[in-house]
C-alpha positions in Angstrom: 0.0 0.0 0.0 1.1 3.3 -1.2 2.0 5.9 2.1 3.1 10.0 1.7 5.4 10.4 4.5 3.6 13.9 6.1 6.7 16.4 4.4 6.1 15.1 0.8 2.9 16.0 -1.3 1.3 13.8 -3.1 1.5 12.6 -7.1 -1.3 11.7 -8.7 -1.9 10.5 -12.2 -5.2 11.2 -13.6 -6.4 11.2 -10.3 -4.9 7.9 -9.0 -2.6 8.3 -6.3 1.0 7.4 -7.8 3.5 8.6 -5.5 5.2 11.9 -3.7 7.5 14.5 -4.1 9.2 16.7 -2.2 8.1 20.5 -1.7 9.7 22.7 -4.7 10.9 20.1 -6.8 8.5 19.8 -9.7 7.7 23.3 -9.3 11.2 24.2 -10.7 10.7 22.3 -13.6 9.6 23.8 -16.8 8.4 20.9 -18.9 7.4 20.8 -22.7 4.6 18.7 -22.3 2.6 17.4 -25.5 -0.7 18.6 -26.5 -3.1 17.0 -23.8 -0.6 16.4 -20.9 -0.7 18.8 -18.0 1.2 19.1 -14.8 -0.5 21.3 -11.9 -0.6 21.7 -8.3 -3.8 22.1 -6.3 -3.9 21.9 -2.8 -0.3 20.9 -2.4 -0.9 17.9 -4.5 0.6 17.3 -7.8 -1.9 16.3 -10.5 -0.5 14.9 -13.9 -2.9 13.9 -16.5 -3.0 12.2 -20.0 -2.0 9.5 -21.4 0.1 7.7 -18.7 3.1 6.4 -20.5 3.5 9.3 -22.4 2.8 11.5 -19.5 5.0 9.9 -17.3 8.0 9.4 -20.1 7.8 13.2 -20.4 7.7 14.1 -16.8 10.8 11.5 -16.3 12.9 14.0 -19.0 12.0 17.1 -17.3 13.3 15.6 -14.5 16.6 14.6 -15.8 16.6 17.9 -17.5 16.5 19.3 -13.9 18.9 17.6 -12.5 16.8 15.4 -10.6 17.4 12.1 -12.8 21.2 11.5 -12.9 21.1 8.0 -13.0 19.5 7.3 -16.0 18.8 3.3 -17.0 16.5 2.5 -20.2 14.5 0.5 -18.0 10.9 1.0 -17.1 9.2 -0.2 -13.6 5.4 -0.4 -13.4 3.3 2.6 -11.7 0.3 1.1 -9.9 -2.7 2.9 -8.5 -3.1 2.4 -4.6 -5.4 0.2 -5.1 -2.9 -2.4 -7.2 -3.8 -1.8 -10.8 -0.9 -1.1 -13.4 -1.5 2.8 -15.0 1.6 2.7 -16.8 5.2 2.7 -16.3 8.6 4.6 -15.9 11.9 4.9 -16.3 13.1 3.3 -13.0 15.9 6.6 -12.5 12.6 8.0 -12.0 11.1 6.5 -9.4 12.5 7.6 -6.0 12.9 11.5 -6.5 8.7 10.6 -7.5 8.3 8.1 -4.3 6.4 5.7 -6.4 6.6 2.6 -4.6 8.7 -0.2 -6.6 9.2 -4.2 -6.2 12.8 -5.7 -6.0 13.6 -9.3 -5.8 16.9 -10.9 -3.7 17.9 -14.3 -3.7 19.9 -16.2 -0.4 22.3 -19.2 -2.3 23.8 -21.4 -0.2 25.8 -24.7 -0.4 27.2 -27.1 2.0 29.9 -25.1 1.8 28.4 -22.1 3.3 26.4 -19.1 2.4 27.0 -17.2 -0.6 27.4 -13.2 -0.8 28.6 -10.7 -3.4 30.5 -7.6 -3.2 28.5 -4.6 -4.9 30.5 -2.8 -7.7 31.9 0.3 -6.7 29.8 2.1 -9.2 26.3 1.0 -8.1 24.6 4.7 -7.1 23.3 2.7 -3.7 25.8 1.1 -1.3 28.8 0.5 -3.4 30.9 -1.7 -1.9 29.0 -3.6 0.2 28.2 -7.1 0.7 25.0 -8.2 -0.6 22.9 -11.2 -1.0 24.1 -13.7 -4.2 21.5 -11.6 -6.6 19.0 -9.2 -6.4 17.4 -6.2 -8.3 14.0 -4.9 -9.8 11.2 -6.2 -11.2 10.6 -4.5 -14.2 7.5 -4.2 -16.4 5.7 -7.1 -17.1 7.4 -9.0 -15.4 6.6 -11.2 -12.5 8.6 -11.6 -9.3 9.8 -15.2 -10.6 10.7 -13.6 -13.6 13.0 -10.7 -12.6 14.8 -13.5 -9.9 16.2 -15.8 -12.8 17.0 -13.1 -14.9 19.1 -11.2 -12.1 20.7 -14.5 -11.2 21.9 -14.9 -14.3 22.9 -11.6 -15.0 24.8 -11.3 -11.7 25.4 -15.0 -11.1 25.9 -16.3 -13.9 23.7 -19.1 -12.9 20.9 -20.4 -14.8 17.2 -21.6 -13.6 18.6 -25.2 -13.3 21.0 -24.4 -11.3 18.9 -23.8 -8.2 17.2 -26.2 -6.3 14.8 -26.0 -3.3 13.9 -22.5 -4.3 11.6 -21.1 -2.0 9.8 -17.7 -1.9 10.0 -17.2 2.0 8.6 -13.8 2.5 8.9 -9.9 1.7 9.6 -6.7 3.9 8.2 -3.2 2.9 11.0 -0.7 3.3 10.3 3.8 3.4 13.1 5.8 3.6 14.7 8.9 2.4 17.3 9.0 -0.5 18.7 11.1 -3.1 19.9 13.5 -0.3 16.7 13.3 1.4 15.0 14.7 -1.6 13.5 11.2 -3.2 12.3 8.7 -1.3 12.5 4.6 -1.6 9.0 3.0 -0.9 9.6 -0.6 -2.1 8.6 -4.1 -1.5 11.7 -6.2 -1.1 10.9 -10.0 -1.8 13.3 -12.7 -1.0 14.0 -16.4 -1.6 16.3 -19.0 -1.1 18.4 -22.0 -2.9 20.8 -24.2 -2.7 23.6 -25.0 -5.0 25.2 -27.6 -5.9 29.0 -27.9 -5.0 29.9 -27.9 -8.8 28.3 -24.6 -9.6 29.9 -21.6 -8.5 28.4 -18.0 -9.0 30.3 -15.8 -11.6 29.3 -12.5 -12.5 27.9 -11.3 -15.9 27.0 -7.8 -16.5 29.9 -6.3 -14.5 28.1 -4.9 -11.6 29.3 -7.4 -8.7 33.4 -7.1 -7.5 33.7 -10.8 -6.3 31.5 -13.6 -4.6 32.7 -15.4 -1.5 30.9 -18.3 0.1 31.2 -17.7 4.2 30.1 -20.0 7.2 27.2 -18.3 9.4 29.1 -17.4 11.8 31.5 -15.1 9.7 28.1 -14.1 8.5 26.6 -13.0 11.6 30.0 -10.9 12.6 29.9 -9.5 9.0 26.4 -8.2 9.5 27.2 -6.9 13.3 30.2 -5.1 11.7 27.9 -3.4 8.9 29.7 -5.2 5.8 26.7 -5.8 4.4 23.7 -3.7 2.4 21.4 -2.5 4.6 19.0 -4.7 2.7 21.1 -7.9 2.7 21.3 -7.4 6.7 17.5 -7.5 7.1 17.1 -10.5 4.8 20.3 -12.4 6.1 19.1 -11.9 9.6 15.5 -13.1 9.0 17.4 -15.9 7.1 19.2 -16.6 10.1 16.5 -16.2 12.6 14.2 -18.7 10.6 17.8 -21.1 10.5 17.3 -21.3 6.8 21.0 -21.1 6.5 
């Protein structure tokens, strides 16, 4: 369920609640909307209207225009009314400076060898350098929560669908919180599985966004999270992981 945190007004999309923003930021902008989109505030909520994926496409440039959108990715995430329904979607650079709520997908591997964990590239925009579960990322448009899990394994893993067995969806956490320099703000559904892998197949990374992978006993683990090694993400999952003795 979609929550504005009480300093942030409101984003609507043809009068679906979508989102927030923070006071002053769209009213910098100075979009060049198409014929039948508008942008306007009324009683400190934001009210954009037309059609949705052009509306929101255009409002996404105006932000990067501004400033606002500096990590720019070609991918779009799905914008859902309150209620649940998809209105459209977004480019996903988009989505916390706009506080419209997001789904990511993580993925615990383990082996007899241990629990598996990789480093974050230095260049991801959010906790580079951290430790983080074996994959994880967004679920984009379209595309169900099974979906986005196998192909962010394979991406960052380099493992394939057949390559993990007893995979089990084991649960989700809702996470709000303030980012972009307390400007945007993260409202997303984080939902988490496990697997275990075989002693043959060992995780290798793919599309350059993962440093190294190292496979750790739970103990090293558990001193790893107390030492804030890890995402703050990873730590929650991890630790409901290792609360549940999963791992």
């Amino acid at each position: 369920m979609l929550k504005v945190a009480s300093h942030r007004e409101p984003l609507l999309l043809n009068a679906s609640l979508i989102g927030s923003v923070a006071p002053g930021i769209l009213s910098e902008l100075r979009p060049e909307f198409s014929l039948g989109i508008t942008l306007t505030s009324l009683d400190s909520q934001w009210h954009l209207s037309g059609p949705a994926d052009l509306a929101l496409a255009q409002l996404a440039r105006a932000l990067q225009a501004a400033g606002h959108c500096p990590h720019w990715r070609d991918e779009l995430l799905g914008v859902y009314a309150s209620q649940g329904q998809m209105l459209g979607a977004i480019e996903r650079g988009a989505t916390r400076i706009l506080g419209i709520h997001t789904q990511a997908v993580h993925l615990v591997g383990y082996s007899e060898n241990g629990i598996w964990l990789q480093q974050r590239a230095m260049t991801k925009s959010d906790d580079p350098g951290k430790w983080d579960t074996l994959s994880g990322g967004m679920v984009s448009r379209n595309e169900s929560f099974e979906q986005a899990l196998e192909r962010e394994t394979l991406e960052e893993a380099g493992l394939n669908a057949s390559e993990l067995h007893e995979l089990f969806y084991q649960g989700s956490f809702d996470i709000s919180e303030a980012t972009v320099g307390g400007q945007g703000w993260r409202q997303e559904t984080l939902h988490w599985y496990s697997a275990r892998l075989s002693s043959k197949h060992k995780p290798r990374n793919l599309d350059g966004e993962v440093l190294q992978f190292q496979c750790i006993e739970r103990d090293i683990l558990q001193e790893w999270i107390a030492a804030g090694k890890l995402s703050s993400d990873a730590s929650r999952i991890f630790q409901a992981a290792l609360d549940r003795r999963l791992i």
